[in-house]
N, C-alpha and C positions, 0 to 999 in steps of 0.2 A: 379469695382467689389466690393462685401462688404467687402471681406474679406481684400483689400487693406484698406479700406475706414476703418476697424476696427482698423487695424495693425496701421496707423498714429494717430487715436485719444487716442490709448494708447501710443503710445510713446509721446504724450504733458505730462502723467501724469507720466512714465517710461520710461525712454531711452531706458531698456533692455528687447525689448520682441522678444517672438520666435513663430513660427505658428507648433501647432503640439506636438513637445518634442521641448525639447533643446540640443542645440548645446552642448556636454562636452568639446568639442576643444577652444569654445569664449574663447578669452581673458576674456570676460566681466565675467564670473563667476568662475573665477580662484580665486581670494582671499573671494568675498563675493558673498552666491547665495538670492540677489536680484533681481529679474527679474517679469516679467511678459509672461506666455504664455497661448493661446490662442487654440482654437480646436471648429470644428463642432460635435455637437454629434449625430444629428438625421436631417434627415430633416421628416417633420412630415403634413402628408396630411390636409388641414383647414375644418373648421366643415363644409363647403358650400360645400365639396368635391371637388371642380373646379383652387383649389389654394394650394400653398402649406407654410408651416412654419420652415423657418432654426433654428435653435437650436445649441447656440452656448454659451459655458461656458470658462469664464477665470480666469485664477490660478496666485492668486497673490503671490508670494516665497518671505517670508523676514527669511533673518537670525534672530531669537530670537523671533522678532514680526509684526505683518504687523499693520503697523502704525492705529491706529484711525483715522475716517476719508477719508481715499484713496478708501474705497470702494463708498464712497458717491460722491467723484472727478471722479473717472471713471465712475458710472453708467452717472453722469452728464454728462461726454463728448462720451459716448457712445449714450447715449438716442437725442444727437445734430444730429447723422446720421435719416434723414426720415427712418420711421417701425422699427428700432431697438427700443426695450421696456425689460424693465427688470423681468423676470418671475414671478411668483406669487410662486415659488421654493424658501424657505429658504437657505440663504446662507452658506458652510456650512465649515468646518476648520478641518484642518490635519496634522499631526506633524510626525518629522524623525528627526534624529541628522545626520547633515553632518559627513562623512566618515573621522576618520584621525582627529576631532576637537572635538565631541564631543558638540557642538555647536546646539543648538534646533534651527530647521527650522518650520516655522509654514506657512502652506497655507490654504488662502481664497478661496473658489470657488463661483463664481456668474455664473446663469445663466440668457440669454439673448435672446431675439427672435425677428425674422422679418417676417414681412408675404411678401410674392411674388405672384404673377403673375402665 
């Protein structure tokens, strides 16, 4: 399934990803929210009308900064899955300060598309 086949090419470049939201329980984001998650946004009818296009955007979360680069490592190992390609949607960035620190969270959003069947 893709969304399998997403979920392991980001964790080569992320250990921590989640499909949907995230978990507030993980261990994993108890001291630092690092992570990666993942979400379908639409699926969207192909111009031939007889096929269809998944639409699927992921949210890199680094505490303070999301690293230079990691967006160029993920589209790469995402774009290795056959019909995954990376939207002609500019990328786009969003800021919150985690609760209790005070700490700037800054997310990447990229979007990403496959065509089907």
């Amino acid at each position: 399934m893709i969304l399998s086949d997403i979920e392991q090419k980001l964790k080569e470049v992320d250990p921590v990803v989640f499909y949907g939201c995230v978990d507030e329980d993980s261990e994993d984001i108890k001291e630092c929210w690092n992570y990666t998650v993942f979400n379908r946004v639409r699926l969207r009818t192909a111009s031939d009308k007889t096929s269809y296009v998944d639409v699927i955007e992921v949210h890199i979360v680094r505490e303070e900064y999301v690293p230079d680069g990691i967006d160029i490592e993920l589209t790469e190992k995402l774009r290795s899955i056959p019909g995954v390609k990376r939207s002609s949607e500019d990328g786009t960035y969003n800021y919150t300060r985690k609760p209790g620190t005070g700490n700037v969270v800054e997310m990447l959003t990229l979007t990403f598309t496959r065509a089907r069947k």
